[in-house]
N, C-alpha and C positions, 0 to 999 in steps of 0.2 A: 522210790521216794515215799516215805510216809508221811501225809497229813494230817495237824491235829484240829478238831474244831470244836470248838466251845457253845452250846447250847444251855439257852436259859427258860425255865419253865415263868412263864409271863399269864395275866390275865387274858386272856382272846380278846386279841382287835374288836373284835363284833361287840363285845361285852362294854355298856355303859357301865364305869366305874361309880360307884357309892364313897364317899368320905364316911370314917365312922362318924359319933354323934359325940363322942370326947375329942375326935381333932387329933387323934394320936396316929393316925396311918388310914390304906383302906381296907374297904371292909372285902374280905375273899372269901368268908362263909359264903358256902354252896354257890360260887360260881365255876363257871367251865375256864380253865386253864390250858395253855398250848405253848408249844415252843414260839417262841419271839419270833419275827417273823425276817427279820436280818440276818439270825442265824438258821434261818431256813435257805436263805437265800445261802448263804456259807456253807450249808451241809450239801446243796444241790452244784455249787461249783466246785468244791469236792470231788463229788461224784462222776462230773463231766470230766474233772482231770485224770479219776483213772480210767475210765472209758474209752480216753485219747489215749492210754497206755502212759503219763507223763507222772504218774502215782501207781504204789504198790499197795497201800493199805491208808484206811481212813478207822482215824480214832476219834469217836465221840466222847467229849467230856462236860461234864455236869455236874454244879456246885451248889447244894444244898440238902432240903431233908428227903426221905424214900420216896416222898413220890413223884421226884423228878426222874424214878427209872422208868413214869412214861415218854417223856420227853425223848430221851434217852433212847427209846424202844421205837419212838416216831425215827429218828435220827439213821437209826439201823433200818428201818423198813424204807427209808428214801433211797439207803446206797452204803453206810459205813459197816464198817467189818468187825466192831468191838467196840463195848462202852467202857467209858469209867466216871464211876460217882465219888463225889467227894461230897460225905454224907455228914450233914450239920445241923444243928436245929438253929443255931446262931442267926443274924441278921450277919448278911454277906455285903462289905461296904466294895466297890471296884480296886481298892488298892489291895484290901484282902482277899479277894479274886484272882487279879492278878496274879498277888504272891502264890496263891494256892496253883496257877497256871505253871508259873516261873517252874518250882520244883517238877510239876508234871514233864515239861519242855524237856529239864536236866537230865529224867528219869528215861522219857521215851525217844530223847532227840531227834523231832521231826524234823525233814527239812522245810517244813511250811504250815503255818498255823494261819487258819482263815478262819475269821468271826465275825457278827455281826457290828456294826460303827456302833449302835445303840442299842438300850433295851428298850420297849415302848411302856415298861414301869416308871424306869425313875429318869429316861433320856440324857444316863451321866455322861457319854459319850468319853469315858475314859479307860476302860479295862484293856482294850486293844495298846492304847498308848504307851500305859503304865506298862505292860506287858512287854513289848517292844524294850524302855527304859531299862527295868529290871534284869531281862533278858541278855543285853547289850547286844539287839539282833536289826538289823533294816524293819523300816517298816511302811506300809503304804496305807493309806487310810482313803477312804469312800471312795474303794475301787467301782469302777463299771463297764472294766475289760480287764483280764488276767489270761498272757500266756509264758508257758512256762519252754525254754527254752536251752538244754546242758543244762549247767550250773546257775544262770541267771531266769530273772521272773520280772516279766515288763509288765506292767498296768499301768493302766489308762484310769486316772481319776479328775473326779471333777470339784473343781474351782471352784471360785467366784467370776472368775473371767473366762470361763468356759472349761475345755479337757484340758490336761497335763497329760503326759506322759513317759515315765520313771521307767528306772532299771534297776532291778535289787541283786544284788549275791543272796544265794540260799546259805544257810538257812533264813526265812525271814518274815515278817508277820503281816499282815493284809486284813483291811477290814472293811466287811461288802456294804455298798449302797442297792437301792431297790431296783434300780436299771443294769445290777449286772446279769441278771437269769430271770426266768422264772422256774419256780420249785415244782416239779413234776407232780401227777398224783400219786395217792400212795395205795397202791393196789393191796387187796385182802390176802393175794399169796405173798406177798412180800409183809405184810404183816404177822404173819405166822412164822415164817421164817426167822424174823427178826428176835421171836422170842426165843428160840433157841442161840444165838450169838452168844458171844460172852462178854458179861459185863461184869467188873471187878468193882470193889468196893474201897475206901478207904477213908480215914478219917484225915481231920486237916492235923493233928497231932504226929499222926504217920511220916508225914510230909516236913512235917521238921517247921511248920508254919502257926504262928498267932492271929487268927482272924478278927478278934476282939473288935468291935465299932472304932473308929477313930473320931467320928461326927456321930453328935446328939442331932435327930428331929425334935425341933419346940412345939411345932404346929403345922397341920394338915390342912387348909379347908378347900373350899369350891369357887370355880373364880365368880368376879359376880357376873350376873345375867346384863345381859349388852340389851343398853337402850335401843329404841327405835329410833331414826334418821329422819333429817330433816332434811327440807329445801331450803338451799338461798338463792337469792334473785339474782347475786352477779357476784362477781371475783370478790372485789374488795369486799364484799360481807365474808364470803368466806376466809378469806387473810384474815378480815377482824376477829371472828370466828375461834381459829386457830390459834390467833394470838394472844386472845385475852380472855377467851373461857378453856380451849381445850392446853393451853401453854403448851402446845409441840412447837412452835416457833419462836 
């Protein structure tokens, strides 16, 4: 079974985001960048499935400009066997993600595509979806158990009202939440090694796909800074409270 996974190079969690000062995006001069951390989570249950023998090969892929071949190069040092970039300077909206996904799917036909539910850039929580859609493949979303079984793949995802539990036909698309693994470290011999893999290049015109924006951003800014909290003396201030200054009621 080959599995594909989709890796997005994101700002590092740790990294307090800046707004620019025209309100047009953020600002990413000279900060530290890393693979999104969902799809760390998706590159590591990967890994575990070919470990159990239940996978043959793991494909890394990666949509944007060259220097997501570090991403890319992290991806292969967890566990994956080959990368592929799909090298843009473009702003990459989730449905032209997708699409750029769709043709990769047609070309290498995996039986299983695991990615992250989100990015922690823009939390569109749609590329896996749209993917699935496009595709015309099962899909399971904010998995937090994944076993893989013959031809079917059960996950365990979670609700509103607790876990579910689904059974998909392979081929079919899965997208990790933070309680399905955790992402192993990534050791300095397994980094070196990773740089010799092979990683293939392509552009989105190759792929027979228009990435083009579909959505304008008008404006960027920063939420506002949260008052400080008050006491009140007893229920009904607070119902008043709610009701006729903060209007949630």
């Amino acid at each position: 079974m080959r599995i594909l996974v989709p890796v997005k190079r994101v700002v590092d969690y740790n990294v307090k985001v800046r707004v620019k000062s025209d309100g047009t995006g953020v600002d990413i001069a000279n900060v530290k960048m890393s693979m999104n951390p969902f799809d760390e989570i998706a590159v590591e249950e990967a890994v575990r499935l070919k470990e159990k023998g239940a996978a043959t090969e793991i494909i890394a892929v990666s949509c944007g400009d060259a220097k997501c071949q570090e991403t890319l190069r992290t991806a292969m040092a967890i566990g994956a066997d080959r990368g592929i970039l799909v090298e843009t300077t473009e702003e990459l909206q989730p449905l032209a993600v997708a699409k750029l996904l769709k043709a990769l799917v047609d070309k290498e036909q995996p039986a299983l595509v695991i990615l992250g539910k989100q990015a922690i850039d823009d939390d569109a929580n749609q590329t896996g979806q749209m993917l699935a859609a496009l595709a015309d493949l099962p899909q399971a979303t904010f998995a937090s158990k994944v076993e893989v079984a013959d031809d079917k793949v059960n996950v365990t995802r979670e609700v509103d009202g607790g876990l579910e539990t689904i059974s998909l036909s392979l081929p079919a698309v899965i997208t990790t939440d933070l309680r399905l693994n955790e992402p192993r470290y990534v050791t300095l011999p397994n980094i070196m090694k990773a740089k010799k893999k092979q990683l293939d290049t392509f552009k989105p015109e190759d792929l027979g796909v228009d990435v083009k924006p579909r959505l304008k951003t008008l404006k960027v800014s920063e939420p506002p800074k949260r008052g400080a909290g008050i006491k009140v003396p007893d229920v009904a201030t607070l119902v008043d409270k709610l009701k006729n200054e903060a209007k949630v009621i």
